[in-house]
N, C-alpha and C positions, 0 to 999 in steps of 0.2 A: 632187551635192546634199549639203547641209552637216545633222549631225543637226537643226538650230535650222528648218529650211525644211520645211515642211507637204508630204506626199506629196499625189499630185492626188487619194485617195477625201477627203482631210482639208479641199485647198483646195474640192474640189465643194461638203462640207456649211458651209464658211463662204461661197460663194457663194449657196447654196440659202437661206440667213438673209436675205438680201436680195430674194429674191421669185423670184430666177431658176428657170426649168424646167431640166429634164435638156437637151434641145435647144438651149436659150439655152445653159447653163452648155459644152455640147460645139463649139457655134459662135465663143461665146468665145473659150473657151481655144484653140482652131484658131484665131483671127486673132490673139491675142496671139503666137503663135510664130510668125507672117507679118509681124506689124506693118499690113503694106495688100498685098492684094489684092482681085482682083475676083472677084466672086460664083462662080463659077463656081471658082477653087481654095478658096474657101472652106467650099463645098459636099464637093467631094471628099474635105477634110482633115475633117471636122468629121462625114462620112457622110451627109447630109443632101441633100435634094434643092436642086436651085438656088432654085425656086421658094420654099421651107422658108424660105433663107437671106434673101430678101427681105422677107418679113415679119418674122424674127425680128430682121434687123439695124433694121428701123423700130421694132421695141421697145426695144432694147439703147440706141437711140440717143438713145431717151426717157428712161432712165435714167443718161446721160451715160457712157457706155460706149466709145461709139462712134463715128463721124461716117461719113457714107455720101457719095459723090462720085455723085450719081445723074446729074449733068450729062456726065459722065465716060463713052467709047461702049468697054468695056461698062460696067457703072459699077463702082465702087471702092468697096471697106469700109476703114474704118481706124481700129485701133484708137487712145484715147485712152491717154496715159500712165497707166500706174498708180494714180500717186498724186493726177492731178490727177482721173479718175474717183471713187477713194474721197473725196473730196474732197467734189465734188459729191453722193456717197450721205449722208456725213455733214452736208451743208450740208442735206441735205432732211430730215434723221430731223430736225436742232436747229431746222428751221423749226417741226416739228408738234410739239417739247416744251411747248412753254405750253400749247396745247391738251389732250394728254396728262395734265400735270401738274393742270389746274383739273378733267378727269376723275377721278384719280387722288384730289384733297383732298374728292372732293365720292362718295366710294360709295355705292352704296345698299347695300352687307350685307357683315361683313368676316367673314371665316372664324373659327370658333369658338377659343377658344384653352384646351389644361389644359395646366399646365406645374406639376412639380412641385419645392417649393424645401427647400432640407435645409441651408441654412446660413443663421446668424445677417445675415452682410454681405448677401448677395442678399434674404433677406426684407425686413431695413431700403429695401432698395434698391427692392424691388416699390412697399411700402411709400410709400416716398416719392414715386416712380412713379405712382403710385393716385393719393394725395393731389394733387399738381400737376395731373395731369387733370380732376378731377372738375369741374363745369362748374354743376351746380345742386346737389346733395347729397352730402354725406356720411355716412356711419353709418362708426362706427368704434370699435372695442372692444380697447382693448391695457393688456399689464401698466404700472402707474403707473412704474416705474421705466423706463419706454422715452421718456414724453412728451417730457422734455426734447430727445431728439435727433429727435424729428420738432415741435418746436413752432412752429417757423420755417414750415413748408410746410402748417403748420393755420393760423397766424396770414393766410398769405398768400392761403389759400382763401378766408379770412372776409372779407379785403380784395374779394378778388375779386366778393364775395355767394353766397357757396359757404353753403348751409344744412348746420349741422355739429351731428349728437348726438354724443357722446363720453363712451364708457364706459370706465372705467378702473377695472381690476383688481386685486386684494391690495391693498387699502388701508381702513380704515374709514372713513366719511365723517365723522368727527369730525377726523382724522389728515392731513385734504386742506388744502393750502392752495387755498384756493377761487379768490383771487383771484388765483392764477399762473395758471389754468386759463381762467379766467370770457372774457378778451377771443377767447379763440379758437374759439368754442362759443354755440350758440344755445342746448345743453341740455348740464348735463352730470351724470353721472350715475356713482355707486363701485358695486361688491361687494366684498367682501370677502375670499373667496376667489380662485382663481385662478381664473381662465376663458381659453377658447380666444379668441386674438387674432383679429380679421376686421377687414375693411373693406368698402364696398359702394360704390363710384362711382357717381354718377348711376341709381342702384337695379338697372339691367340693363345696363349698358355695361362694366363691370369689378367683380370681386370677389376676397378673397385669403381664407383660414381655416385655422388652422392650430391649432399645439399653443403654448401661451404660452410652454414653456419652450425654443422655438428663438430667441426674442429675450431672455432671458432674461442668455446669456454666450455671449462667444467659443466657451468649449468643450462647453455644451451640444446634448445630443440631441433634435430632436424635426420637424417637418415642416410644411409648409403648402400646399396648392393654390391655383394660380392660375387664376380662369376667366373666361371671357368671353362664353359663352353664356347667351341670358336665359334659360333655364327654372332653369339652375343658380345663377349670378346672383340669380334673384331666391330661391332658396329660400335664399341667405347672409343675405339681405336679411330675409325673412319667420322663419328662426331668429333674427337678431337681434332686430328687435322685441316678438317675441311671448313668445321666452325670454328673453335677454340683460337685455334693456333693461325689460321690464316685471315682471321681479324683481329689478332695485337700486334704490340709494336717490337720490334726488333731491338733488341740491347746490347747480345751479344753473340758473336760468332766464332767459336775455335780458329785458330790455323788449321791448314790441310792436313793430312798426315803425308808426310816425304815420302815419294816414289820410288822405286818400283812395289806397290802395297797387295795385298791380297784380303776380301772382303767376302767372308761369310754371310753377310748379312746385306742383302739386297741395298735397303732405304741409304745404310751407314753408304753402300761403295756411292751412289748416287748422290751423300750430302757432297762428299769430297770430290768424286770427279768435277761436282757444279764448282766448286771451290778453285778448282785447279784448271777446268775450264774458263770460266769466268776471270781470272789472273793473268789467259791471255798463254795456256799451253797447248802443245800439240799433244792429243791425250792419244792414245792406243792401249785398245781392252784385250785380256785374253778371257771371253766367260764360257762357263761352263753349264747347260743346261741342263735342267731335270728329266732332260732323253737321254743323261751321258756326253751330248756331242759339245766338243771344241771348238768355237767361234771366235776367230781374230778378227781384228780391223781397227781403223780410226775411228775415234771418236769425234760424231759430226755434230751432235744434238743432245745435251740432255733438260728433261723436262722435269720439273720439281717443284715444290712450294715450300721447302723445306727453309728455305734461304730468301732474302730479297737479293735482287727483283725476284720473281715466281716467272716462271719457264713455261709451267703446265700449260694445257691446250682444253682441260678437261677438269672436274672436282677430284683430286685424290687421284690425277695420273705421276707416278713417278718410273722413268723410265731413261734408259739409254738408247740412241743410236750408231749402228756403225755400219761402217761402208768397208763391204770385205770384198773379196772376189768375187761371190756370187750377187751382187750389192748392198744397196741398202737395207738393214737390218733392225726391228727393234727388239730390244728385252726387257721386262717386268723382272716384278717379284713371282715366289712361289703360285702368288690366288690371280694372276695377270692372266687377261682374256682378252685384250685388245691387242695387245705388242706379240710379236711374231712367235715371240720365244718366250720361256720362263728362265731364270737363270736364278744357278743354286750359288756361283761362287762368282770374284768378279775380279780379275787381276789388271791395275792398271799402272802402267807407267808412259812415259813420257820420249820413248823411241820405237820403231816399227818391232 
């Protein structure tokens, strides 16, 4: 035996990958060094009782192993080639890939992710990372001298209907050119000083926070965590807006989007109702809560910090009110514990 050839505890554990028992894999391997015989030397060489050998070669031979000559007086095992065995083990793993794989694209819960980043390239990299995923929001906080190299991958969000705050750091908002900034951004928003860079994907699915001065330069020092568990997640999410974002200055504000709209995404139906309330319209919601139920009414109230002036009543309250028949009503987001209701979807427009 040549070093490159697997000793037999080596070939046992790549047979045992394949489903085989110890009995199977000892039965085996005793007919592959016969080629064919009858039950009975197979037994012998393999240790195994004759009877043993009957059943397991009905297994082996279900797995294309083997072929059995049972017409045969006594009857006969006989091993299948090699290669044309593996053959048929790999023709049966690619038949259940598709299967496998629409399991695979479809989980219900992925394992939680910290990962920690200490270079400039790889942050950009997370960075852009995040950006390209996110699916319905984004919250995003980085120094102004970085936008240019992720402006591409915010522009492409907002194509996507990616709802985008963007807060940008050391810069005065007198100092901004507003409208290099304005297409890629629903809101967008300076400080002054420097602050810690973050992002928050889809509020709990991804998040990154760090120290500004690791995108800063090649050669500077500084760190950033990557994570992907919601409780931590969302508390990037909840420092941003209650700190970040509701201590700088406002620059820019999209138009509403035209009515009659439908909003998957809690925060986005909320920037815009405040938009189109605020403008001085008669709003009317149709939401739909995470109990299933159907909720009409006008819109009496909404509370926000998204936008100035700030509505809110409370840190991080973003919510609707409406007055239906059964009356006043409020609703959150999906994680909403104060407001009456949670609502998944948000349809509004501008007649009963």
């Amino acid at each position: 035996m040549t070093t490159d050839e697997p000793d037999d505890s080596e070939l046992r554990e790549e047979l045992a990958l394949f489903g085989l028992s110890d009995t199977e894999i000892d039965t085996y391997l005793a007919l592959l060094s016969q080629g064919e015989a009858p039950t009975s030397a197979v037994a012998d060489e393999a240790g195994v009782t004759q009877r043993a050998v009957y059943n397991i070669a009905e297994r082996l031979e279900e797995r294309g192993l083997v072929r059995v000559k049972d017409h045969a007086s006594p009857t006969v095992i006989r091993a299948c080639p090699p290669a044309e065995a593996i053959g048929t083990l790999s023709s049966r793993l690619e038949s259940i890939t598709p299967s496998l794989e629409k399991r695979f694209e479809e989980p219900t819960s992925q394992a939680p992710e910290i990962q920690m980043v200490k270079s400039r390239e790889t942050g950009l990299k997370r960075l852009r990372e995040g950006i390209a995923r996110a699916e319905t929001e984004l919250l995003l906080a980085i120094p102004e001298g970085v936008y240019s190299e992720i402006a591409d991958e915010l522009r492409d969000a907002r194509d996507r209907g990616v709802h985008v705050l963007l807060l940008l750091g050391g810069i005065e908002s007198g100092a901004l050119d507003v409208e290099r900034v304005a297409p890629v951004a629903d809101a967008v928003r300076c400080w002054k000083a420097s602050l810690p860079f973050a992002y928050v994907a889809d509020n709990d699915e991804l998040a990154m926070i760090g120290d500004s001065d690791l995108l800063s330069g090649p050669n500077t020092e500084g760190a950033a965590v990557v994570v992907s568990e919601p409780h931590l997640t969302g508390a990037v999410a909840g420092l941003y807006l209650s700190a970040y974002w509701s201590a700088s200055t406002e620059v820019h504000v999209a138009e509403p989007e035209p009515l009659p709209a439908t909003f998957d995404w809690f925060r986005r139906a909320v920037f815009h109702a405040y938009l189109h309330y605020q403008a001085g319209a008669e709003l009317w919601a149709e939401i739909r809560t995470t109990d299933g139920e159907e909720i009409t009414g006008r819109v009496t109230e909404v509370r926000q910090a998204l936008v100035e002036p700030s509505t809110n009543n409370h840190t991080l309250e973003v919510s609707i009110y409406l007055e239906t028949i059964d009356g006043t009503m409020s609703f959150g987001g999906p994680g909403a514990f104060i407001e009456d209701h949670r609502a998944n979807s948000v349809t509004l427009r501008t007649n009963p």
